[in-house]
VEXDRENPA-578835 format. One record per residue (C-alpha): residue number from 1; residue in one letter; y, z, x. Coordinates in steps of 0.1 Angstrom, whole numbers, plus 2048, in hexadecimal, padded with zeros to 3 digits. Last residue first. Example, Ala and Ser with C-alpha at 12.3 -4.5 7.8 and 13.67 -1.06 7.14 Angstrom:
REM residues 2
<r i="2" aa="S" c2="7F5" c3="847" c1="889"/>
<r i="1" aa="A" c2="7D3" c3="84E" c1="87B"/>
This chain:
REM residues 344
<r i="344" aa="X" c2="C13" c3="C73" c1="B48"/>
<r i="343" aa="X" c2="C05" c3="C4F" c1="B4A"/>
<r i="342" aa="X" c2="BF9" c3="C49" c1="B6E"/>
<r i="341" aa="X" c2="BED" c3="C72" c1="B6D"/>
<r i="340" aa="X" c2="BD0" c3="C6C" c1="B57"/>
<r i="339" aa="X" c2="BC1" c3="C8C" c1="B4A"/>
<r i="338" aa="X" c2="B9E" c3="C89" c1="B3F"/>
<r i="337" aa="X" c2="B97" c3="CA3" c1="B60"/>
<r i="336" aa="X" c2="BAA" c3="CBE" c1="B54"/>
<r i="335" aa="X" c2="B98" c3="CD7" c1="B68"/>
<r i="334" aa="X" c2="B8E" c3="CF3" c1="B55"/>
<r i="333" aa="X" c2="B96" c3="D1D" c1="B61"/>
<r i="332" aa="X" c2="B8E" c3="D28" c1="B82"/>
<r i="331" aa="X" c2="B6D" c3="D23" c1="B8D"/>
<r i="330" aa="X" c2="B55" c3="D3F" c1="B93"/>
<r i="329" aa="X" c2="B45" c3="D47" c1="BB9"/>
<r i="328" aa="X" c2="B25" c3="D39" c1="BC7"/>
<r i="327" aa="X" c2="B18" c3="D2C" c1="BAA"/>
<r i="326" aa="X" c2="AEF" c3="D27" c1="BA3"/>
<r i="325" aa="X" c2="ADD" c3="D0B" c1="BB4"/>
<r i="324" aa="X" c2="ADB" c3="CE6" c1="BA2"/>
<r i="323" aa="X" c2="AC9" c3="CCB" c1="BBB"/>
<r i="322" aa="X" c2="AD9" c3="CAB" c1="BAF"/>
<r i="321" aa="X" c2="AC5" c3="C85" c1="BA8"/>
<r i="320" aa="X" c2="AB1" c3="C8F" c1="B92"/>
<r i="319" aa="X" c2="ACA" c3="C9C" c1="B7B"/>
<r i="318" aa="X" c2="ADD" c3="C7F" c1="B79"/>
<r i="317" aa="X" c2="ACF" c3="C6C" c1="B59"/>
<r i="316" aa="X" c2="AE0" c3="C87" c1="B45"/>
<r i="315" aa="X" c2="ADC" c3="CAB" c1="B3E"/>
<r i="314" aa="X" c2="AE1" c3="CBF" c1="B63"/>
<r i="313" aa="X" c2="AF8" c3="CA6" c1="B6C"/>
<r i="312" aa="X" c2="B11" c3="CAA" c1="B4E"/>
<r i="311" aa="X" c2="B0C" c3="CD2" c1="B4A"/>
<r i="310" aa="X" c2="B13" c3="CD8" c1="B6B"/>
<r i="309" aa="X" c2="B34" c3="CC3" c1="B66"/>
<r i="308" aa="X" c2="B3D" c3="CD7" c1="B49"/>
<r i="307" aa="X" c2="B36" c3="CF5" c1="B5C"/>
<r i="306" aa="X" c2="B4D" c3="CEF" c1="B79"/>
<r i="305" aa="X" c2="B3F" c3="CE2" c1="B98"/>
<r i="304" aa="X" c2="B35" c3="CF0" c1="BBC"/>
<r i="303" aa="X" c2="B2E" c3="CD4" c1="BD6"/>
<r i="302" aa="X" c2="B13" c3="CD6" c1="BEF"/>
<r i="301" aa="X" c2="B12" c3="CBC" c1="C06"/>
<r i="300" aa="X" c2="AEC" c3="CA9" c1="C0C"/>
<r i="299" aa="X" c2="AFB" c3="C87" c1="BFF"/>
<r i="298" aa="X" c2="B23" c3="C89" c1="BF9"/>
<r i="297" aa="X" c2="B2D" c3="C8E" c1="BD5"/>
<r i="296" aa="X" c2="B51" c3="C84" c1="BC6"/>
<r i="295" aa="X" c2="B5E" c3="C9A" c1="BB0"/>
<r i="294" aa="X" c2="B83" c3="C99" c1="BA2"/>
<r i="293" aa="X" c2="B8A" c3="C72" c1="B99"/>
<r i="292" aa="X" c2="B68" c3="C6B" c1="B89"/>
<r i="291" aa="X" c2="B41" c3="C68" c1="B97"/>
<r i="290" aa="X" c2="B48" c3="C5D" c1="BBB"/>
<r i="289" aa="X" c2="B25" c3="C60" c1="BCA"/>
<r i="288" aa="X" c2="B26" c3="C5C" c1="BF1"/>
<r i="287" aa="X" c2="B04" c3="C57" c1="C02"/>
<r i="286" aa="X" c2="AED" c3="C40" c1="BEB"/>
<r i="285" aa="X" c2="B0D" c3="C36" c1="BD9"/>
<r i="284" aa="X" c2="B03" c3="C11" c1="BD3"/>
<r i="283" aa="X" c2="AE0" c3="C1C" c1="BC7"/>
<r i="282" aa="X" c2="ADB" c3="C43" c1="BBF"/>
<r i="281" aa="X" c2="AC8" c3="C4D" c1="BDF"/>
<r i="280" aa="X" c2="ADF" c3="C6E" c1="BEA"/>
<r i="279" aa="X" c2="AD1" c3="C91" c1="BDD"/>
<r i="278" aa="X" c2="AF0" c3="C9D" c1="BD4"/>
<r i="277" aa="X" c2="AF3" c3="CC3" c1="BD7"/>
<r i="276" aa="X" c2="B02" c3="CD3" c1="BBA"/>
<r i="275" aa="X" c2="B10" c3="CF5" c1="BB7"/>
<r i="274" aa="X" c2="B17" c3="D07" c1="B97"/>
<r i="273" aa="X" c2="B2F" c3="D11" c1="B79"/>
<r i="272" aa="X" c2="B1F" c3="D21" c1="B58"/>
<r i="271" aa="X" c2="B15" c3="D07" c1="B3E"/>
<r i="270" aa="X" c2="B25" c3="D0D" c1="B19"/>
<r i="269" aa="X" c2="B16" c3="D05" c1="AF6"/>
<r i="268" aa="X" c2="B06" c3="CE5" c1="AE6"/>
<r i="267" aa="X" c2="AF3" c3="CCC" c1="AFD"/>
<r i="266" aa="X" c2="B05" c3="CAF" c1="B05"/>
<r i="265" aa="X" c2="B0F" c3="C89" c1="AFC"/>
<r i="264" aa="X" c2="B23" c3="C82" c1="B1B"/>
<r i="263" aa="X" c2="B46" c3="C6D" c1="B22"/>
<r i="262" aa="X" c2="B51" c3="C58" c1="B3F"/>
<r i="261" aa="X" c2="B72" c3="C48" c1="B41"/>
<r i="260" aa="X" c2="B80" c3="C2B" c1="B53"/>
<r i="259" aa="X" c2="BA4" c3="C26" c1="B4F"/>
<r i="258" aa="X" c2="BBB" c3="C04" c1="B4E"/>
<r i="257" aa="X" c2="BDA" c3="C10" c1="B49"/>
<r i="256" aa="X" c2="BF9" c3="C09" c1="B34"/>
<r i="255" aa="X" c2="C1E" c3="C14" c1="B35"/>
<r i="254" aa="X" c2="C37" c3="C17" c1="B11"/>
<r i="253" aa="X" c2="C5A" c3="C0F" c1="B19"/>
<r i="252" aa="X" c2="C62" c3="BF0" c1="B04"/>
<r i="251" aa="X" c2="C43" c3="BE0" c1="AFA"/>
<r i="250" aa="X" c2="C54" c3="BC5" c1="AE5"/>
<r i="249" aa="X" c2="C66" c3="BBA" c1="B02"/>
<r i="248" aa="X" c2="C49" c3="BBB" c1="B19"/>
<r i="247" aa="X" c2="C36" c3="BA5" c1="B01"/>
<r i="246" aa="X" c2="C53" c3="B89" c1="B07"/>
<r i="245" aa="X" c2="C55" c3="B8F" c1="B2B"/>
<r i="244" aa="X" c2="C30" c3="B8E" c1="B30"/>
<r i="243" aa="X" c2="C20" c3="B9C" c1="B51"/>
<r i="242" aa="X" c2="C12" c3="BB7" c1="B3E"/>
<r i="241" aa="X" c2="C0E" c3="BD2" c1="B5C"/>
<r i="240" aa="X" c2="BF1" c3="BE2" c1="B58"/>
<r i="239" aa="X" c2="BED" c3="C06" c1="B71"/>
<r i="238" aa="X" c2="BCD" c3="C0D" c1="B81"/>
<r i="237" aa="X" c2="BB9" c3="C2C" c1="B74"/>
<r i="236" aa="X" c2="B95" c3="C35" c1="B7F"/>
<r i="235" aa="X" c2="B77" c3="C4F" c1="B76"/>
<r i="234" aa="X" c2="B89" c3="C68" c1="B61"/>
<r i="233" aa="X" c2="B6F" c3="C7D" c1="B4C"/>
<r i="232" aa="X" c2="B72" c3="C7F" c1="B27"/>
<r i="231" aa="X" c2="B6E" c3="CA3" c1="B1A"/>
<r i="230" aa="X" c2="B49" c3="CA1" c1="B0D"/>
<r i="229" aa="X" c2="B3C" c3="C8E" c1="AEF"/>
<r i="228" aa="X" c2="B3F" c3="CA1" c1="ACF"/>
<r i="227" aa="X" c2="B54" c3="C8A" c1="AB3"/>
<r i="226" aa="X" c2="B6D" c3="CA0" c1="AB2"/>
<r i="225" aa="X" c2="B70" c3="CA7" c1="ADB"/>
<r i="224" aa="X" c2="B6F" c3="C7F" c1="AE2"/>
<r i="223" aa="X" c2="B8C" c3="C7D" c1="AC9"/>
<r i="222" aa="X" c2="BA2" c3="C93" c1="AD4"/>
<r i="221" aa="X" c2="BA2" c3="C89" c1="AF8"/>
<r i="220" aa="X" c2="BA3" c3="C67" c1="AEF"/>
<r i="219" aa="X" c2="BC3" c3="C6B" c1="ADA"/>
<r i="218" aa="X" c2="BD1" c3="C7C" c1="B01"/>
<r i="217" aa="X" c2="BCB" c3="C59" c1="B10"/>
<r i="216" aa="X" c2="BE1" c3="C45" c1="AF4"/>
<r i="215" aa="X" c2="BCC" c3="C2C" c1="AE7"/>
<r i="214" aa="X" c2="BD3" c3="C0C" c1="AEB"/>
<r i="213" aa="X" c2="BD0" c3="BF7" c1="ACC"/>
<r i="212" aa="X" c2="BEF" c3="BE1" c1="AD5"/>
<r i="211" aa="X" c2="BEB" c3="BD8" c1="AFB"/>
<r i="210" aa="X" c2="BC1" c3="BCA" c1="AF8"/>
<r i="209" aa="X" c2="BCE" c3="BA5" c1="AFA"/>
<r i="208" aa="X" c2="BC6" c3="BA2" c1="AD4"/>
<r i="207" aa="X" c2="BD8" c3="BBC" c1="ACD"/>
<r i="206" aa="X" c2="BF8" c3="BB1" c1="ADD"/>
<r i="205" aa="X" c2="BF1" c3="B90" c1="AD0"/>
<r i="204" aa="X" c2="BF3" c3="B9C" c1="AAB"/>
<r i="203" aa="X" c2="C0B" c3="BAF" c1="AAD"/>
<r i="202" aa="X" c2="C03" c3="BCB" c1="A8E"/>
<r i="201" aa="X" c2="C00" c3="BEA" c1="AA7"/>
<r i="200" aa="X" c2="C1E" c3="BDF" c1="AC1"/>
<r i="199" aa="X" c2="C36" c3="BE2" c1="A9C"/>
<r i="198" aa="X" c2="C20" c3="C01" c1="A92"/>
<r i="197" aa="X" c2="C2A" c3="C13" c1="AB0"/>
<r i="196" aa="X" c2="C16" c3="C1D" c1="ACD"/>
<r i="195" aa="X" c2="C0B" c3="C42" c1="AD0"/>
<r i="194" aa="X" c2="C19" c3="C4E" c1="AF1"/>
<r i="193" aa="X" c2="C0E" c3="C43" c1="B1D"/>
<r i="192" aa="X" c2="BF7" c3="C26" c1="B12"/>
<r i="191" aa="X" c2="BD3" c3="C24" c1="B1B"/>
<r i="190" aa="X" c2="BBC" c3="C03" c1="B1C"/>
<r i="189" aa="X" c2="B96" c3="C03" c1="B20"/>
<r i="188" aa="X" c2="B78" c3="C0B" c1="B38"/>
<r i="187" aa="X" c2="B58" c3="C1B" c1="B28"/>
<r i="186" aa="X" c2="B3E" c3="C31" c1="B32"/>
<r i="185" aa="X" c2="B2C" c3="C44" c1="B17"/>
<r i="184" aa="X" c2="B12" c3="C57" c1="B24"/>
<r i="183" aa="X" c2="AF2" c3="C64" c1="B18"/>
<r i="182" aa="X" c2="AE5" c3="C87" c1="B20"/>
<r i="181" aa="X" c2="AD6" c3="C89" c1="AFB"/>
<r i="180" aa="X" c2="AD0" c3="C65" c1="AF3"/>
<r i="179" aa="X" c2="AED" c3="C4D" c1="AE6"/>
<r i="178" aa="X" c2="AE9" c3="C3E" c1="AC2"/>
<r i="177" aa="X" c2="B03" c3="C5B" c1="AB1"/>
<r i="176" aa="X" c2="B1D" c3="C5D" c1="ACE"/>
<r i="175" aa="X" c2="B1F" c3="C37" c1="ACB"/>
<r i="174" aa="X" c2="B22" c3="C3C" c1="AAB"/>
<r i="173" aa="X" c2="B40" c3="C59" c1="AA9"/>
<r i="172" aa="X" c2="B52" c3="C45" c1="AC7"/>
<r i="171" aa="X" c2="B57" c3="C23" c1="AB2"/>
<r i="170" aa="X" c2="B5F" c3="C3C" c1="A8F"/>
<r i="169" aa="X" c2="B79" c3="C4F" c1="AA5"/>
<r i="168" aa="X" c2="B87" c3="C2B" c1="AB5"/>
<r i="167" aa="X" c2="B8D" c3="C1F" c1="A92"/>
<r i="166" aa="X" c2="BA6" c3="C01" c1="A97"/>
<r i="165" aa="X" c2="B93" c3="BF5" c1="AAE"/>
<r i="164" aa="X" c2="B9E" c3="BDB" c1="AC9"/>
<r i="163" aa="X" c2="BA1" c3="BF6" c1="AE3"/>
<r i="162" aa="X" c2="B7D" c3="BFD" c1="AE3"/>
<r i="161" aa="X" c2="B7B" c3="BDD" c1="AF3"/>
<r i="160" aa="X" c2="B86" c3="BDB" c1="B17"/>
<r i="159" aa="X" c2="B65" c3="BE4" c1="B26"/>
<r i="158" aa="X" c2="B4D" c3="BFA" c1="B14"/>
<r i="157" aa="X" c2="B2D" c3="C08" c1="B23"/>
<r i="156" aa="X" c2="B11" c3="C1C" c1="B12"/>
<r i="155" aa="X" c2="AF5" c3="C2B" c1="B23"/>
<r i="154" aa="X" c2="AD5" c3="C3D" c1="B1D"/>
<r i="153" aa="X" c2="ACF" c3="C2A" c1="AF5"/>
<r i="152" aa="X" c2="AB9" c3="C33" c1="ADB"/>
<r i="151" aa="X" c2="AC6" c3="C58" c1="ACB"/>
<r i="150" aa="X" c2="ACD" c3="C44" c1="AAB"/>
<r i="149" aa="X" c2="ABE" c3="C21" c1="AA9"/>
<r i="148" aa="X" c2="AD3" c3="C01" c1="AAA"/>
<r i="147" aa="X" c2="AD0" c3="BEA" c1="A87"/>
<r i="146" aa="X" c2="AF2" c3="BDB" c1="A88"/>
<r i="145" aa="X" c2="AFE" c3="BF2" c1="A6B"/>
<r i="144" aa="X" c2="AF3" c3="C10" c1="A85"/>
<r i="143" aa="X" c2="B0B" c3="C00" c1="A9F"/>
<r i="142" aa="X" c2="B26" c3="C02" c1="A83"/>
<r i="141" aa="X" c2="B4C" c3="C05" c1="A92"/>
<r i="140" aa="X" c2="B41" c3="BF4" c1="AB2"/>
<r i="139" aa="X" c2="B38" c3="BD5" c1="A99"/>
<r i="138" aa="X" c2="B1F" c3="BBE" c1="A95"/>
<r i="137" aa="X" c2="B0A" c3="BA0" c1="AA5"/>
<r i="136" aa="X" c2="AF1" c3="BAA" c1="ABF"/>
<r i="135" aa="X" c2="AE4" c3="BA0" c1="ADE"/>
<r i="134" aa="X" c2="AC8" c3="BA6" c1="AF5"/>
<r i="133" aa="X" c2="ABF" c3="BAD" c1="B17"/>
<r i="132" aa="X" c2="A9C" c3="BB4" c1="B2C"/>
<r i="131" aa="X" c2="A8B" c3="B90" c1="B23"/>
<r i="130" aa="X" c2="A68" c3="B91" c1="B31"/>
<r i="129" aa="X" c2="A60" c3="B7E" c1="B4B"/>
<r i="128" aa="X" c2="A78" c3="B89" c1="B5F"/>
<r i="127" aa="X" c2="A84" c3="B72" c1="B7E"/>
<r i="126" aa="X" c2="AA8" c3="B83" c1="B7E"/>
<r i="125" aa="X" c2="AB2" c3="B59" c1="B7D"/>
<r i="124" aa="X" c2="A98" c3="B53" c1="B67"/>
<r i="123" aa="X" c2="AA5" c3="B6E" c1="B51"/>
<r i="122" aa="X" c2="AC7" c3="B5F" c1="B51"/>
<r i="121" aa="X" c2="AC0" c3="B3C" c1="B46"/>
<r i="120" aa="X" c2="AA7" c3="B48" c1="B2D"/>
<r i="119" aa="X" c2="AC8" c3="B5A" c1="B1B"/>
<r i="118" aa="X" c2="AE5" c3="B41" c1="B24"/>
<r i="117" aa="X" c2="AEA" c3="B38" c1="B01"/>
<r i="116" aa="X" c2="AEA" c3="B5B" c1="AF9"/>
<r i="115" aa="X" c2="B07" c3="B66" c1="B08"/>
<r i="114" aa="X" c2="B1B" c3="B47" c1="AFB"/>
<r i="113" aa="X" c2="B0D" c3="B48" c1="AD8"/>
<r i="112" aa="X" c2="B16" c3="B6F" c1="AD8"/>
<r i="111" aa="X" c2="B42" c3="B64" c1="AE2"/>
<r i="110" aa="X" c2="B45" c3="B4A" c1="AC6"/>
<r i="109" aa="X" c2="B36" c3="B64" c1="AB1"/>
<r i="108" aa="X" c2="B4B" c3="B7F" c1="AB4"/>
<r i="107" aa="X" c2="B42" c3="BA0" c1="AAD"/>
<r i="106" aa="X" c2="B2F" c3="BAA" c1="AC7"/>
<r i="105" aa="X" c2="B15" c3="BC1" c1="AD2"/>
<r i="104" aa="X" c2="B02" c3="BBD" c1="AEF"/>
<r i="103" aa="X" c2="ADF" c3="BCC" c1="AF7"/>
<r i="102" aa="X" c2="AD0" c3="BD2" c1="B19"/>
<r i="101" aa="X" c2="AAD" c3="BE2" c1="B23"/>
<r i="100" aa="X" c2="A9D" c3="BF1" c1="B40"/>
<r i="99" aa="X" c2="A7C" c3="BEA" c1="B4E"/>
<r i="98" aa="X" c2="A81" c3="BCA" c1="B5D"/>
<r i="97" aa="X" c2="A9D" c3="BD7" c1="B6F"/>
<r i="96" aa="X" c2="ABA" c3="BE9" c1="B65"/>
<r i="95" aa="X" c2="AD4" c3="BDB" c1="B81"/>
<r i="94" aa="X" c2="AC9" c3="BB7" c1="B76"/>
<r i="93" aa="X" c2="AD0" c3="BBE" c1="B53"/>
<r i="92" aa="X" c2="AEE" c3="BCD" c1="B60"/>
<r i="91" aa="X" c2="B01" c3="BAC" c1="B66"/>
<r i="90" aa="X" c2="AF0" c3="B9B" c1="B49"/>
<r i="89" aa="X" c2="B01" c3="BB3" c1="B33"/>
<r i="88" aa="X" c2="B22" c3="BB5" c1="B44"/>
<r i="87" aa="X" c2="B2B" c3="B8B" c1="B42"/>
<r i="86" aa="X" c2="B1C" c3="B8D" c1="B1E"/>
<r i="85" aa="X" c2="B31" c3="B72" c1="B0D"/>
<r i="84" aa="X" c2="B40" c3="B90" c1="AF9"/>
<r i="83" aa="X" c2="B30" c3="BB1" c1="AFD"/>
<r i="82" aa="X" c2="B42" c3="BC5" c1="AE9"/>
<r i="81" aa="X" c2="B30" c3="BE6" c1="AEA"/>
<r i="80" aa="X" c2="B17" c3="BDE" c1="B09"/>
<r i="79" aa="X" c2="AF6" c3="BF7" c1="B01"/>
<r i="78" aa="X" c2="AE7" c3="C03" c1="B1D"/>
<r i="77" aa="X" c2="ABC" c3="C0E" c1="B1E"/>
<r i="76" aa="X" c2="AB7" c3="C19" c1="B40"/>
<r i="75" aa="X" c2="A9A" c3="C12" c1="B57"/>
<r i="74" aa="X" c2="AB5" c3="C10" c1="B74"/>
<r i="73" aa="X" c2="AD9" c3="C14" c1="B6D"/>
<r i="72" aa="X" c2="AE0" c3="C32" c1="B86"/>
<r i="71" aa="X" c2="B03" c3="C2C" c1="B85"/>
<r i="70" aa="X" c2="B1D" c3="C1E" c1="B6B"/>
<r i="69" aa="X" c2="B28" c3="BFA" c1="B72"/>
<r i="68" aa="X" c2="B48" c3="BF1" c1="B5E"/>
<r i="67" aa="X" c2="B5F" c3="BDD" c1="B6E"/>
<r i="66" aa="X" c2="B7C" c3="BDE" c1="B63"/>
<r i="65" aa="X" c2="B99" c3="BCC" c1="B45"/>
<r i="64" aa="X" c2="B86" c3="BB8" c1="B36"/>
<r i="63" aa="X" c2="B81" c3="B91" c1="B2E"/>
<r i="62" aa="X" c2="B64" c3="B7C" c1="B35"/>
<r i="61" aa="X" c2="B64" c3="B58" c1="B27"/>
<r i="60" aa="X" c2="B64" c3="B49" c1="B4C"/>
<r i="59" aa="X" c2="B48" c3="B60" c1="B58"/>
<r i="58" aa="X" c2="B2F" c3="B57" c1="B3B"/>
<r i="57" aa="X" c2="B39" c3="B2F" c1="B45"/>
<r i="56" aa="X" c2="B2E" c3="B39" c1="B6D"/>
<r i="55" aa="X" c2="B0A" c3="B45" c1="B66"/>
<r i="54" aa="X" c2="B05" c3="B69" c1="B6F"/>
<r i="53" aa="X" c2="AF6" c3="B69" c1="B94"/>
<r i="52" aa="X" c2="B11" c3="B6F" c1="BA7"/>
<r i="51" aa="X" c2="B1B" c3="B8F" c1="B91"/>
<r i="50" aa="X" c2="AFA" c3="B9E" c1="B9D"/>
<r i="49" aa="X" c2="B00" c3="B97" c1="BC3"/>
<r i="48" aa="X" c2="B26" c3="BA5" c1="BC3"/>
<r i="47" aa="X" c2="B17" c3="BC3" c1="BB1"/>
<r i="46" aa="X" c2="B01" c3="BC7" c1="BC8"/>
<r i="45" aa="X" c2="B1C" c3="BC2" c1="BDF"/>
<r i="44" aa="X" c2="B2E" c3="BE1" c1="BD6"/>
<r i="43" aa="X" c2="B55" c3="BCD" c1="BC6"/>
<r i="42" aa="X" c2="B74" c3="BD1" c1="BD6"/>
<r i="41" aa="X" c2="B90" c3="BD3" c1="BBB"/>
<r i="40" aa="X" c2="BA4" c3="BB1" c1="BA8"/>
<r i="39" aa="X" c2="BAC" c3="BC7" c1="B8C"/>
<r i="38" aa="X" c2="B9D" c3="BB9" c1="B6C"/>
<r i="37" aa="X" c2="BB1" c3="BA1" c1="B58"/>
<r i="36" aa="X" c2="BB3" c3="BAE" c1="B34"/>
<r i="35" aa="X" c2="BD6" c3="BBD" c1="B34"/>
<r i="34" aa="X" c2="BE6" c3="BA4" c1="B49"/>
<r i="33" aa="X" c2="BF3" c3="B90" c1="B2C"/>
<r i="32" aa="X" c2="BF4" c3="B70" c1="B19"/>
<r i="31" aa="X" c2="BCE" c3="B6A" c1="B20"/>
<r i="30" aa="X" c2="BC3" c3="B45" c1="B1D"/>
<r i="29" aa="X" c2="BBC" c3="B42" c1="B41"/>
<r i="28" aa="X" c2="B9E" c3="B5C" c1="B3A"/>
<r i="27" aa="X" c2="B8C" c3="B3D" c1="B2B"/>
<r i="26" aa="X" c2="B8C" c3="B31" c1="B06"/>
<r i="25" aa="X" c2="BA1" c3="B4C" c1="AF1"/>
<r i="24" aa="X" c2="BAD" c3="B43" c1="AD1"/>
<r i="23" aa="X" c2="B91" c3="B39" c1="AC0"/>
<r i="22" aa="X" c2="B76" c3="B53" c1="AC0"/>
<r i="21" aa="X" c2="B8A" c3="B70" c1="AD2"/>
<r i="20" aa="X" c2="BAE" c3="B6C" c1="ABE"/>
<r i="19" aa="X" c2="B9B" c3="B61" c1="AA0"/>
<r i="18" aa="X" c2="B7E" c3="B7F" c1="AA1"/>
<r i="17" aa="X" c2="B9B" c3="B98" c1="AAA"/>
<r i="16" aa="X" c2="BB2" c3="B8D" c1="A89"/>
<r i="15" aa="X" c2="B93" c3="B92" c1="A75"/>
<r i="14" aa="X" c2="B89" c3="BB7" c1="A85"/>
<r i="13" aa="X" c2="BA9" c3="BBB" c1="A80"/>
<r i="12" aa="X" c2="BB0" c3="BB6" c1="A5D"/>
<r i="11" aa="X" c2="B89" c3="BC6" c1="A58"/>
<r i="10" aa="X" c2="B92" c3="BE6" c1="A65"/>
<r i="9" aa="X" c2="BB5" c3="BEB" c1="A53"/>
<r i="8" aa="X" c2="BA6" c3="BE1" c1="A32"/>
<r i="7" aa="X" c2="B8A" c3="BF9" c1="A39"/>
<r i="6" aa="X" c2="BA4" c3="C15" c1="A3F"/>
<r i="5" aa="X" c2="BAD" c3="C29" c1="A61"/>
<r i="4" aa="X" c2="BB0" c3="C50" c1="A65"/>
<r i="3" aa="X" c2="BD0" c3="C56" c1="A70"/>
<r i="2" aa="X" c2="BD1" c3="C62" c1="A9B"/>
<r i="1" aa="X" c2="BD6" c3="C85" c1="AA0"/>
């Protein structure tokens, strides 16, 4: 298992991270690397349409490595850990609506007085008359410390950042602690193939470019377990390639992905396996819900799912949206759905 991290460490980093991200970096042509350039996939057109709309300096100071755009956003409270010029938060405060909420967190303030110096532009844009968004200065390490409530938020995304701590258990332990019962955590971010070495560790522009504090994929397993979300969920995996000789060299023969994982703050105890029918209507997968890399959901089909899985739709924002009817037969054994099969 992964050594627990000192302060000194934390605050090294988080000083390094502040300079590289604050000063360093200007636009996304300032990135050494190909780890934080998001994969150049289709797109739904609402979220074409919503992107279109976010004010074109926000964009240029974006950098992550996905997209991330959980479903069935509306009336949701989501937390953005890492937020940076706010490119994702103002993004899904238009796929919230007026009676949703989004708050970003961020370290950096360079990157906050970007996001909010757009603020009133935004919300006219979204024509709401009352701001739906706001942002925060503090770290993923200490949302409490930053003044967000326990058991306060439906949501929380993450893309391309929780890489840059040094104390992922401590990052997932509080956003466990302020997300509701049946809340999700759904976060994109960089995977190696091993546990990197301290030499890639203490580089300070391969951690910068989200390479050196990637954790390996089976470390997430572990961690998510101890600090008591659900197994983490697969959603996507594209391979990174560095497209830096010099960095390559010092990587040797380690391999990266960019994965998108989802992961559950549950009810204790087991759920028995069951079949789901989906009830079709969730926006942008109205008739085809692909909800990780093992079960996707046609509308009106009925699907039978392992208990884990029962347990996820029947106790989070879902549940309206399935029709739950007791198990036609038992499942055999756990799929290993955290598993990513671009690294093993």
């Amino acid at each position: 298992m992964p050594v627990r991290v000192q302060s000194a460490e934390i605050t090294k980093k988080r000083e390094e991270i502040e300079e590289y991200y604050g000063r360093v970096l200007k636009a996304t042509s300032d990135l050494k690397s190909n780890a934080c350039v998001a994969p150049a996939s289709p797109l739904p057109a609402f979220i074409r349409q919503a992107l279109g709309k976010v004010h074109p300096e926000v964009i240029s100071r974006y950098y992550g490595c996905g997209l991330v755009v959980p479903e069935s956003l509306e009336g949701c409270r989501v937390l953005d850990l890492g937020s940076g010029s706010g490119r994702d938060c103002y993004m899904l405060s238009q796929l919230v609506g007026d009676k949703g909420h989004v708050t970003g967190i961020d370290m950096t303030q360079d990157q906050l007085e970007v996001a909010k110096k757009y603020l009133d532009y935004h919300m006219k844009e979204f024509s709401y008359k009352t701001p739906n968004i706001s942002f925060v200065q503090g770290y993923i390490e200490a949302l409490a410390e930053a003044g967000l409530q326990k058991d306060s938020f439906d949501i929380i995304i993450s893309n391309c950042v929780v890489n840059l701590s040094p104390d992922k258990k401590r990052v997932l332990a509080e956003a466990y602690s302020i997300l509701k019962d049946g809340g999700e955590l759904y976060f994109s971010d960089v995977y190696c193939n091993g546990r990197l070495t301290n030499e890639i560790k203490n580089h300070k522009v391969l951690w910068g470019e989200c390479i050196g504090g990637a954790l390996w994929w089976k470390d997430l397993v572990h961690l998510a377990e101890e600090v008591g979300f659900s197994y983490p969920r697969l959603v996507t995996a594209s391979t990174i390639t560095v497209g830096n000789k010099e960095l390559q060299d010092i990587l040797g023969d380690f391999r990266f992905v960019s994965a998108t994982y989802r992961l559950f703050k549950l009810p204790k105890g087991s759920s028995n396996p069951c079949r789901v029918i989906y009830n079709g209507g969730i926006m942008g997968v109205e008739d085809c819900f692909p909800f990780d890399c093992q079960y996707t959901f046609k509308a009106e089909e009925v699907t039978e799912v392992d208990g884990d899985l029962a347990k996820i739709l029947s106790s989070s924002r879902f549940a309206e949206d399935f029709t739950f009817e007791p198990s036609g037969r038992g499942l055999c054994g756990g799929l290993l759905l955290w598993s990513c099969p671009l690294l093993e």
